[in-house]
C-alpha positions as CSV (number, residue, x, y, z in Angstrom):
1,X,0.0,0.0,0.0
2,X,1.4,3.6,-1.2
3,X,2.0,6.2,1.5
4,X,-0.2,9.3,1.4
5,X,1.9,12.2,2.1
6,X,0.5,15.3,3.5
7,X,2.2,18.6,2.7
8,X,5.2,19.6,4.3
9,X,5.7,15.5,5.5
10,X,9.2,14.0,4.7
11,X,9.6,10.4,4.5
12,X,12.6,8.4,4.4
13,X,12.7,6.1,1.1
14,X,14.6,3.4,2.9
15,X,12.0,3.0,5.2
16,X,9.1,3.2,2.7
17,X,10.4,1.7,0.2
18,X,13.8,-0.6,1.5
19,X,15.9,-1.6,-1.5
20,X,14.4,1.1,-3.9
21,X,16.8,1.4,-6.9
22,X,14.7,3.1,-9.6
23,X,11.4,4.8,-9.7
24,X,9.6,7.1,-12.4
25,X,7.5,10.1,-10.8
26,X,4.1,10.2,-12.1
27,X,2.5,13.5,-12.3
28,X,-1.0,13.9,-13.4
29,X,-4.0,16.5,-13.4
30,X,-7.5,18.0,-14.9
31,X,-8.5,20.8,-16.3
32,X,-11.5,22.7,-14.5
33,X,-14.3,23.1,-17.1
34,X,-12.6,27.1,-17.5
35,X,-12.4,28.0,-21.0
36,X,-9.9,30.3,-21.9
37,X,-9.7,29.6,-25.7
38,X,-6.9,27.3,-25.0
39,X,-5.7,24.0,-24.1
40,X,-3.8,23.6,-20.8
41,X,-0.3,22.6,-21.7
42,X,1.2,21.4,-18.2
43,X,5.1,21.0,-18.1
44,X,6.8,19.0,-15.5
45,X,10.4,19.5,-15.1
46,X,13.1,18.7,-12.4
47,X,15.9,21.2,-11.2
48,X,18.7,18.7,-10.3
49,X,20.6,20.8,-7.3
50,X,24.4,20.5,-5.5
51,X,24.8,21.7,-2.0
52,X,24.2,25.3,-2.5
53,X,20.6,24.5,-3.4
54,X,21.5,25.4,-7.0
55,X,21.6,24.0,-10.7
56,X,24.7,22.3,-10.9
57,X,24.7,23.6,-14.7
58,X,22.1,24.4,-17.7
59,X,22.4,21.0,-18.4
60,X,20.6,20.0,-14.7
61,X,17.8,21.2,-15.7
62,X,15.4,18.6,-16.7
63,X,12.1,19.9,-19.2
64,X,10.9,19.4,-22.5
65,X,13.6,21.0,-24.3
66,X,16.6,18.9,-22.2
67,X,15.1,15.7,-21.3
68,X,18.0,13.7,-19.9
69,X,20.4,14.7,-17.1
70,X,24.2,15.3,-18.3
71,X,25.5,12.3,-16.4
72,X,26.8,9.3,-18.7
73,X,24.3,6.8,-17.2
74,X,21.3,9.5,-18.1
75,X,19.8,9.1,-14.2
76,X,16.9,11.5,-14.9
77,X,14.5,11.5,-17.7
78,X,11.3,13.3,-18.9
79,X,9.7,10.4,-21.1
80,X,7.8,13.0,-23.5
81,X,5.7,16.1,-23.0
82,X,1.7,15.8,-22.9
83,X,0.1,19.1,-24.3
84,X,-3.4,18.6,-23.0
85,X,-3.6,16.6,-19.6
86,X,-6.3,14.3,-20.9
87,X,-6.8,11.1,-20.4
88,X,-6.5,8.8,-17.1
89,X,-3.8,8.0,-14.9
90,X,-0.2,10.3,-15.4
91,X,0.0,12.9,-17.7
92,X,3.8,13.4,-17.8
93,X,6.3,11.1,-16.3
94,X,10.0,11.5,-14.3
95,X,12.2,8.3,-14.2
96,X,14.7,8.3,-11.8
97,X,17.7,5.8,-11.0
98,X,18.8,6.4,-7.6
99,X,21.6,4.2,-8.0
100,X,23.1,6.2,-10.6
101,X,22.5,9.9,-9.8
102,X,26.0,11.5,-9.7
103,X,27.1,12.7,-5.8
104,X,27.2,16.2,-6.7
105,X,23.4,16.2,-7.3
106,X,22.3,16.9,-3.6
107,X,18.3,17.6,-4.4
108,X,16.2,16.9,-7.3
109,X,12.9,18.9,-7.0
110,X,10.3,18.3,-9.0
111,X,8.0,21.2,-10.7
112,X,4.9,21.6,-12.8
113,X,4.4,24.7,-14.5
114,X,1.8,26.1,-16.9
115,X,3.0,27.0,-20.9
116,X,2.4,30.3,-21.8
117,X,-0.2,30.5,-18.1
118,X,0.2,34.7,-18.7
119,X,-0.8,35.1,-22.5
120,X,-4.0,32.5,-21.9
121,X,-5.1,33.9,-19.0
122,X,-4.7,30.9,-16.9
123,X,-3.4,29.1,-13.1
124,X,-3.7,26.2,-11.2
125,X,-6.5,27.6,-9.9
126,X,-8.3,26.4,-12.8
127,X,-6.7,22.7,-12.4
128,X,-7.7,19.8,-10.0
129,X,-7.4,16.8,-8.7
130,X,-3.2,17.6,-9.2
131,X,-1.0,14.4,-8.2
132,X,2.8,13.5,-8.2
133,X,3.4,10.0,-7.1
134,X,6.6,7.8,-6.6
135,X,6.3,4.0,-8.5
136,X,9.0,1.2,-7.8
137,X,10.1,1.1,-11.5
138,X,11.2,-3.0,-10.7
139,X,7.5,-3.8,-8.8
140,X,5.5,-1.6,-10.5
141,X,3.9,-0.7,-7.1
142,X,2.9,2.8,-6.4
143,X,5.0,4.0,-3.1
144,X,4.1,7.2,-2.5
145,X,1.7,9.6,-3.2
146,X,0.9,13.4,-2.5
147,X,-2.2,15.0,-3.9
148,X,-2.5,18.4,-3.7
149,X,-5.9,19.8,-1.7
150,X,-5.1,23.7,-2.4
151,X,-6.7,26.3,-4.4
152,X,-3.5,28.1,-6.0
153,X,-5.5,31.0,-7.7
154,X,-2.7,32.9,-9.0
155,X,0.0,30.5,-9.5
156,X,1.2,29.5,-12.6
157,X,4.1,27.1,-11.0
158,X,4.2,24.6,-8.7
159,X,7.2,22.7,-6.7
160,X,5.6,19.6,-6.4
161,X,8.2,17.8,-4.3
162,X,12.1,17.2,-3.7
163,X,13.7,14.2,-3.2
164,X,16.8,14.9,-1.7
165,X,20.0,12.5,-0.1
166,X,20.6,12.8,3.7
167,X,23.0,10.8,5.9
168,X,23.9,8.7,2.9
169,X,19.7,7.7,1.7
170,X,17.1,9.4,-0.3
171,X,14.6,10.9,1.1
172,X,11.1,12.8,0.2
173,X,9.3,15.9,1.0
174,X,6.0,16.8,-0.1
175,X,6.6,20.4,-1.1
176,X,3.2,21.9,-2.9
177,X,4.3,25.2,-3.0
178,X,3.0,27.5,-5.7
179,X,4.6,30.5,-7.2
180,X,3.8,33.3,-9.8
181,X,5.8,33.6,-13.1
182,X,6.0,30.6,-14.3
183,X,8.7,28.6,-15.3
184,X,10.9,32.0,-14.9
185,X,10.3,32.1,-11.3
186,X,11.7,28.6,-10.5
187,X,14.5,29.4,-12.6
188,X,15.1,32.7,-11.3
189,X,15.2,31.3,-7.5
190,X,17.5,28.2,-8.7
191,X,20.0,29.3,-10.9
């Protein structure tokens, strides 16, 4: 049975998960029936941090432009980019091999931001039902879960969660903070 997380809650993978080598982050969501004229184009990304809580390089930052981390083994990857959220079950997927993630990469936080939110007039306020979930990539098992319960009105980014190594293990933390400015705004406060 997958753990609910609640937000701010930080979990140790070891302990939820004990021989964990690989996962892929599934992150899904709806559209509220808003119309703005356009489709909701949701974008997960991951910012892949050292020690000073900042991109290693250009190159750490995981999106639909730059889908693989720099490393030679490739230990992050955004498998595609899903323009409308529809359909059931996870609209844009993270895989992740925790076995391989270089040691310079400290925290990996994961993000959803809205294309082009400004110029179409729309937020998460206008999504629901929003979801990032951890899945054993080996048992196919869902792990963890965290489903976001708030109304982010204004927002137009969201850092879902971070998983992030302490005293030698991974570790999670339910995040769901939102942000205006979009994509710019995470950038802005990690590079």
């Amino acid at each position: 049975m997958a753990v609910s997380l609640q937000k701010g809650q930080r979990v140790s993978l070891e302990k939820v998960a004990p021989g964990l080598v690989a996962g892929f982050i599934g992150l899904g969501w709806d559209v509220k029936s808003t119309d703005t004229g356009y489709d909701f184009d949701l974008d997960a990304s991951a910012f892949l941090l050292g020690a000073n809580e900042k991109l290693i390089s250009d190159n750490h930052f995981i999106f639909y432009n730059n889908s693989t981390s720099p490393d030679p083994d490739k230990s992050v990857q955004l498998m595609g980019d899903n323009r409308t959220g529809e359909g059931e079950g996870d609209d844009e997927v993270i895989v992740v091999d925790l076995r391989k993630i270089p040691a310079e990469v400290e925290k990996i936080v994961i993000c959803v931001t809205i294309h082009e939110a400004d110029k179409r007039g729309q937020n998460f306020g206008q999504v629901r039902n929003a979801y990032v979930r951890l899945v054993d990539v080996q048992s196919k098992k869902e792990v963890l879960r965290y489903d976001l319960e708030e109304d982010f009105s204004v927002e137009t980014a969201l850092i879902m969660t971070e998983l992030y190594r302490k005293n030698g293990e991974w570790r999670v933390n339910a995040v769901g903070s939102g942000y205006q400015g979009g994509l710019q705004a995470l950038l802005n406060r990690y590079s």
